[in-house]
C-alpha positions in Angstrom: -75.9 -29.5 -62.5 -75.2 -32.7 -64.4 -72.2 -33.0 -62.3 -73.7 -32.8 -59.4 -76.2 -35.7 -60.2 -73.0 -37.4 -61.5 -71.5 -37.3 -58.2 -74.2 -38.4 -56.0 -74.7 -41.3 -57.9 -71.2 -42.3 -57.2 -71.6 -41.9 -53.0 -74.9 -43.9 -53.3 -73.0 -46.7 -55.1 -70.3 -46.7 -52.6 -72.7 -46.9 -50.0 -74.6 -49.6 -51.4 -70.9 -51.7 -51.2 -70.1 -51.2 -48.0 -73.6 -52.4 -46.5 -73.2 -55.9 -48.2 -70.1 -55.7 -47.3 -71.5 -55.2 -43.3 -74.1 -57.7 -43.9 -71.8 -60.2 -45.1 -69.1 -60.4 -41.8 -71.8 -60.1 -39.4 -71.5 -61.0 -35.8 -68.4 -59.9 -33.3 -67.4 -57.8 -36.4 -70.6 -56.1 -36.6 -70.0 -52.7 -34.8 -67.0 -52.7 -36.9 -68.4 -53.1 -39.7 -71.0 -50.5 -38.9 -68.2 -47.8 -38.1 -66.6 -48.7 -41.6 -70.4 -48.0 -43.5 -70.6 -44.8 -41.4 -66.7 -43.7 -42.1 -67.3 -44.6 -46.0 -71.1 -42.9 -46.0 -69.5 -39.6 -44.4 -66.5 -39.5 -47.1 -68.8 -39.9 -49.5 -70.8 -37.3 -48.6 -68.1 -34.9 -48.3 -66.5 -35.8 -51.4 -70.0 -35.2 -53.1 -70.4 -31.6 -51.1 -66.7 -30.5 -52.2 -67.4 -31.6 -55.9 -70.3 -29.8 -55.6 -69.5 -26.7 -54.6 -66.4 -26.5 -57.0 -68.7 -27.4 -59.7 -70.9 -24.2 -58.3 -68.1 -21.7 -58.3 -66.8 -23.3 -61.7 -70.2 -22.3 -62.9 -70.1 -19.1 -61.6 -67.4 -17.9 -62.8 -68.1 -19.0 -66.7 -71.6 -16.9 -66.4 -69.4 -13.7 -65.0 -67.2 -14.3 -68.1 -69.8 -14.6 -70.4 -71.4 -11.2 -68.7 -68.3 -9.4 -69.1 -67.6 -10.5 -72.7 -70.9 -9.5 -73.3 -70.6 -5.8 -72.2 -67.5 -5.4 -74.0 -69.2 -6.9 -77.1 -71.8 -4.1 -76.3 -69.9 -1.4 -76.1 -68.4 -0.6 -79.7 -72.4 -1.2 -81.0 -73.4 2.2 -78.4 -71.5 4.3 -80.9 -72.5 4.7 -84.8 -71.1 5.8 -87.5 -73.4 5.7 -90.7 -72.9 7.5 -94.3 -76.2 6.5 -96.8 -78.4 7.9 -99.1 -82.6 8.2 -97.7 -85.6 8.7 -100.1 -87.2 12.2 -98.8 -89.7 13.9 -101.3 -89.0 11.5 -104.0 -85.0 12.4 -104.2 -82.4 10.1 -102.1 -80.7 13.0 -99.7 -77.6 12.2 -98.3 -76.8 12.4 -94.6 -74.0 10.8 -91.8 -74.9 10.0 -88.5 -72.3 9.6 -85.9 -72.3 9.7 -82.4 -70.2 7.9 -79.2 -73.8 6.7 -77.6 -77.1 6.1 -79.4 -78.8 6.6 -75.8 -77.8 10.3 -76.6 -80.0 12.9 -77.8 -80.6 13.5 -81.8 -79.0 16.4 -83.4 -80.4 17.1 -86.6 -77.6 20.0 -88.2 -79.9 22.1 -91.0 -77.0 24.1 -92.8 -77.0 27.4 -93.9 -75.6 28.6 -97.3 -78.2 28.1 -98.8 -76.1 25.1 -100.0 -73.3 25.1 -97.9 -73.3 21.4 -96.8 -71.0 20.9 -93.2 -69.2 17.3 -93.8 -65.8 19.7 -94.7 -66.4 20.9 -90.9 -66.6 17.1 -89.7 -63.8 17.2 -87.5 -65.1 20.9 -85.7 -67.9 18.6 -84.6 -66.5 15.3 -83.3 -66.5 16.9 -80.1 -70.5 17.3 -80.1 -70.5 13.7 -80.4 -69.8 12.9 -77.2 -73.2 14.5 -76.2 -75.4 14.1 -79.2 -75.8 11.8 -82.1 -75.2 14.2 -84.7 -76.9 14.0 -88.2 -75.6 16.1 -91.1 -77.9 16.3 -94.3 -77.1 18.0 -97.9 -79.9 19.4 -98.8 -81.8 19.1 -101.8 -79.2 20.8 -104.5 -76.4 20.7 -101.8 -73.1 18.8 -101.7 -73.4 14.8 -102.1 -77.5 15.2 -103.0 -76.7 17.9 -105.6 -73.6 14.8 -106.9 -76.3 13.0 -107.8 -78.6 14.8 -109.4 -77.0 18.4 -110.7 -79.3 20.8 -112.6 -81.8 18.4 -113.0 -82.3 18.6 -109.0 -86.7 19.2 -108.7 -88.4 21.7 -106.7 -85.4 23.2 -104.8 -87.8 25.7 -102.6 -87.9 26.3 -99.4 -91.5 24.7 -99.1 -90.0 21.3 -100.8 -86.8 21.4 -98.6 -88.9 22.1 -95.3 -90.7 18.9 -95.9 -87.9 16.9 -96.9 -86.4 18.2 -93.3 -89.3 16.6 -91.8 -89.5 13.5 -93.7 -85.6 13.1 -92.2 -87.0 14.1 -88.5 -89.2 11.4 -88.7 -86.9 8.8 -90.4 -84.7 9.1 -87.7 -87.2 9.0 -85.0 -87.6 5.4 -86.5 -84.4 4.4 -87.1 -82.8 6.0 -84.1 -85.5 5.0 -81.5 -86.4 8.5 -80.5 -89.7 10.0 -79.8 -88.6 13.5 -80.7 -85.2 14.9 -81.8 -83.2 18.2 -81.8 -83.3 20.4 -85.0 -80.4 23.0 -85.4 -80.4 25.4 -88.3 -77.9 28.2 -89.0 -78.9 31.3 -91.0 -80.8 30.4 -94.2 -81.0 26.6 -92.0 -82.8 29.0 -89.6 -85.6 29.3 -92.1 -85.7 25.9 -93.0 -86.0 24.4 -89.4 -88.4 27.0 -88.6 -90.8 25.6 -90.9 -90.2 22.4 -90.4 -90.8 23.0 -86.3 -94.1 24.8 -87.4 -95.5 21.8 -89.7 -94.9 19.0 -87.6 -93.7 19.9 -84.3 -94.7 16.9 -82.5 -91.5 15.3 -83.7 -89.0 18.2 -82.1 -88.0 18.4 -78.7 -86.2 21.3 -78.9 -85.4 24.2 -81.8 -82.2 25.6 -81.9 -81.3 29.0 -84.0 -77.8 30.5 -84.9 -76.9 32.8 -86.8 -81.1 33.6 -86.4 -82.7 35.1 -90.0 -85.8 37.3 -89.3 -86.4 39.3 -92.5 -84.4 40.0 -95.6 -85.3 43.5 -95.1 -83.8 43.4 -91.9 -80.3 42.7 -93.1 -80.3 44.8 -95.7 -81.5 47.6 -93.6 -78.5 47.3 -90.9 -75.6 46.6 -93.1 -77.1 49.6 -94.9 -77.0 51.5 -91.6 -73.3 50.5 -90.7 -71.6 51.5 -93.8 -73.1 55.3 -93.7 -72.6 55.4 -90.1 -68.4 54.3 -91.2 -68.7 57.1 -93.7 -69.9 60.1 -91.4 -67.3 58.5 -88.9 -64.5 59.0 -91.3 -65.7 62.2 -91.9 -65.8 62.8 -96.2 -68.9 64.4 -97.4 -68.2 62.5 -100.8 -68.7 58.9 -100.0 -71.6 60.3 -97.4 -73.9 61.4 -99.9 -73.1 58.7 -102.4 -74.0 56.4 -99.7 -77.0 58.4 -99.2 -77.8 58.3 -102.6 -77.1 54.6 -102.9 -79.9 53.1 -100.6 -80.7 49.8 -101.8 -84.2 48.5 -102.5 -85.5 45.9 -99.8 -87.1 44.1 -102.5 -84.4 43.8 -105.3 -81.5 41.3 -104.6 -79.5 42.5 -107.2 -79.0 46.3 -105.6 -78.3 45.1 -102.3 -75.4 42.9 -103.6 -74.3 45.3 -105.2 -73.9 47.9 -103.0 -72.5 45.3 -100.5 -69.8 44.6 -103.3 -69.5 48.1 -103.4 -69.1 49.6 -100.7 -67.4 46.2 -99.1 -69.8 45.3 -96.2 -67.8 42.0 -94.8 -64.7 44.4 -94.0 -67.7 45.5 -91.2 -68.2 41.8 -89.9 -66.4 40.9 -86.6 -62.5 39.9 -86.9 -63.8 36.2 -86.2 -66.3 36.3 -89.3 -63.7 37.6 -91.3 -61.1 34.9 -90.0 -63.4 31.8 -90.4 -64.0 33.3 -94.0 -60.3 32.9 -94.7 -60.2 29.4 -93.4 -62.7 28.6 -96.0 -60.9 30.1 -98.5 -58.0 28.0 -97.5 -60.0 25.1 -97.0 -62.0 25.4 -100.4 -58.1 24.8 -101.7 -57.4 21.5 -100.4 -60.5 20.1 -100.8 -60.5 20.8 -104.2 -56.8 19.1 -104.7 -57.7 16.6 -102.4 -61.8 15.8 -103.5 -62.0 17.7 -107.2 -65.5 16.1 -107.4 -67.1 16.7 -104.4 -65.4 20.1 -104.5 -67.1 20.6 -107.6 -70.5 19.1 -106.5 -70.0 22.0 -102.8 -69.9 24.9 -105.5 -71.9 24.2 -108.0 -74.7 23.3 -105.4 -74.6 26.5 -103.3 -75.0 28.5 -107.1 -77.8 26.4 -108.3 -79.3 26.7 -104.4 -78.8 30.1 -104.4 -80.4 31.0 -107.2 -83.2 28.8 -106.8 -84.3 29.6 -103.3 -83.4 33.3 -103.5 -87.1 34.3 -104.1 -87.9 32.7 -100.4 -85.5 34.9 -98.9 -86.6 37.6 -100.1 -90.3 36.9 -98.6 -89.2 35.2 -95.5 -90.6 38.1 -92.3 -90.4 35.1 -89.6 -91.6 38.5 -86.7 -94.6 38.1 -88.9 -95.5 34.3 -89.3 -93.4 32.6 -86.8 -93.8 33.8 -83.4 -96.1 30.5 -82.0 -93.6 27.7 -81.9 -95.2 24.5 -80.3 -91.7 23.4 -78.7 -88.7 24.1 -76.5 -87.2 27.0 -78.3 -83.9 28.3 -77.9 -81.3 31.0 -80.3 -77.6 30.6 -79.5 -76.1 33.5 -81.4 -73.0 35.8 -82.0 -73.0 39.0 -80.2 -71.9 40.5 -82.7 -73.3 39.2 -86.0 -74.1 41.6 -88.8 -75.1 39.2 -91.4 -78.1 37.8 -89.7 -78.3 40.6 -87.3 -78.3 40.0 -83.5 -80.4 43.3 -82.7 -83.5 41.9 -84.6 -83.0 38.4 -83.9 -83.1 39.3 -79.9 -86.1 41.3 -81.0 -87.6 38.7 -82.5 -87.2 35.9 -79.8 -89.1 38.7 -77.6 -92.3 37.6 -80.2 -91.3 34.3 -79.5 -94.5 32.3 -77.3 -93.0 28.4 -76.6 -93.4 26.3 -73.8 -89.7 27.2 -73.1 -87.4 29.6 -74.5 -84.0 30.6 -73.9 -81.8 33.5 -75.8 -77.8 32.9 -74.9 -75.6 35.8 -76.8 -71.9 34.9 -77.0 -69.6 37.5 -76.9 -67.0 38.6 -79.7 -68.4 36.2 -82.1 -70.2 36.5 -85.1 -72.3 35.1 -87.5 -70.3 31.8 -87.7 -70.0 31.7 -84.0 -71.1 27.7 -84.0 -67.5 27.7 -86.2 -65.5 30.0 -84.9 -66.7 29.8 -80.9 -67.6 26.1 -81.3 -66.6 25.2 -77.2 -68.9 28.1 -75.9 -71.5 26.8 -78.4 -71.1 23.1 -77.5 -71.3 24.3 -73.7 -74.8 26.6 -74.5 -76.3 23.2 -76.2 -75.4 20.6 -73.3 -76.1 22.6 -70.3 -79.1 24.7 -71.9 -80.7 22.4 -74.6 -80.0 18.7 -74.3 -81.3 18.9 -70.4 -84.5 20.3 -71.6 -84.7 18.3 -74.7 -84.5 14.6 -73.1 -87.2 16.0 -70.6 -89.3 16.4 -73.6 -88.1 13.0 -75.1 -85.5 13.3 -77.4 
């Protein structure tokens, strides 16, 4: 613009010559003279036009610089990739976020266990971040949180966890930008984001359960059913009526692990339980050459977890106080799961009144299928959930 002012100034100066210069040689000159100031004017003119217009597209193409450098500057702040500690019920909880696009929906991963924090699975879920911003969280007495506080950990219950789950949901509402995000829990996560749906569930768009608990008495009750139904197969009266005679209590923890010690219950889970077992195994080994401490922090938390929150599972009966579920509700589960098992978790999504629901089995897969069938579970959660979810405002 300046230039342009610049350059005007210039014509009206040369203009401003040539008509003393006219009024000066007037007389048989002046037609001449006249043709000169109109010649000079004209130039002037066009040299002010040209200038102009080069200053224009000069202009223009410094703001479509500055635009592109600006969406590439963009770009790289889209993704995130955060690892901190967050005050929830009075203990700072440590979670990651990552993602490839903040725009995404929010996955909130509630692990199973209890205590069996997911960052040594980090690289199962990268691909999930190109759809979701996923958020991992070790739970009160789990992983990194348990690091920081060991056996002095308070209130490890499911009651104080549930609420810490929520006090997350609605940091990262905040943080995030989100009206409402996703919750996914896996087995004893299950229970947690259960609750957590049922206290505040303003704040979830959509519910996701794998590896789906109903009651402990319903576990118990099948893998009781499948090892006498292996001993009649193989056809010894013997280990038939010591099997019989063996029927654990529903109420006493202690019988049923020991009759599933016994009488070897996870030889009955599906080849890929037992496979993803052995990869943990195999795992647990390098992270503890590679990470002694936080190895140390992954075990000792799912003991001290265990034994802490045991008494919940025993009491948990979701069929009984967790049919009314006040958002999207979906349960992605292994066929053929036996440790949370599929027949009463089907069962119980018929009890199951949301404003949507969805049950998706997936075939030869078990309790671990979100592991061990991770691309048919990515594909149930971004053509099933995520379309309903954003609807709802995640």
């Amino acid at each position: 613009m300046w230039t342009g002012f610049a350059e005007t100034g210039v014509a009206n100066a040369v203009l401003r010559v040539a008509s003393k210069l006219g009024r000066h040689r007037q007389g048989w000159h002046g037609t001449r003279t006249e043709d000169i100031r109109i010649r000079v004017y004209q130039e002037s003119v066009n040299q002010v036009i040209v200038r102009s217009l080069a200053s224009l597209f000069h202009l223009a193409a410094i703001l479509l610089l500055a635009n592109a450098i600006g969406a590439n500057a963009q770009a790289p702040t889209a993704q995130i990739d955060r690892v901190l500690f967050v005050p929830l019920g009075g203990i700072d909880q440590w979670i990651s976020i990552r993602g490839d696009d903040r725009a995404n929906p929010v996955l909130l991963v509630v692990h199973g266990g209890p205590g069996e924090a997911q960052w040594p699975q980090a690289e199962i879920y990268r691909p999930w971040e190109k759809s979701f911003t996923v958020v991992q969280w070790d739970q009160r007495g789990a992983g990194h949180t348990f690091g920081r506080y060991g056996t002095k950990t308070p209130e490890v219950t499911l009651d104080r966890i549930s609420k810490d789950g929520v006090e997350l949901a609605e940091y990262l509402c905040r943080d995030l930008g989100k009206k409402r995000i996703i919750v996914l829990g896996h087995s004893w996560g299950s229970i947690v984001a259960t609750r957590m749906v049922q206290v505040r569930p303003e704040v979830f768009a959509a519910y996701v359960g794998t590896g789906q608990v109903t009651s402990w008495a319903a576990m118990v009750k099948t893998q009781y059913d499948l090892v006498l139904a292996k001993a009649r197969k193989d056809g010894d009266q013997a280990p038939i009526k010591e099997v019989e005679a063996n029927r654990p209590d529903l109420a006493n923890a202690q019988q049923y692990f020991a009759f599933s010690s016994k009488y070897h219950v996870r030889s009955l889970w599906p080849a890929s339980d037992r496979e993803w077992l052995q990869h943990l195994r195999s795992q647990a080994a390098e992270l503890k050459a590679r990470e002694p401490e936080q190895f140390k922090n992954l075990e000792d938390g799912m003991e001290f977890t265990g034994e802490h929150v045991l008494p919940d599972q025993l009491a948990t009966n979701l069929p009984k106080i967790a049919c009314d579920i006040d958002t999207a509700y979906f349960i992605i589960q292994g066929q053929d799961d036996i440790v949370t098992p599929t027949h009463a978790a089907v069962d119980y999504f018929r009890c199951i009144k949301s404003p949507k629901k969805e049950l998706i089995l997936i075939p030869n897969a078990g309790h671990f299928a979100f592991m061990t069938a991770s691309d048919r579970f990515l594909e149930a959660l971004t053509s099933k959930v995520r379309p309903v979810a954003i609807t709802r405002g995640a």
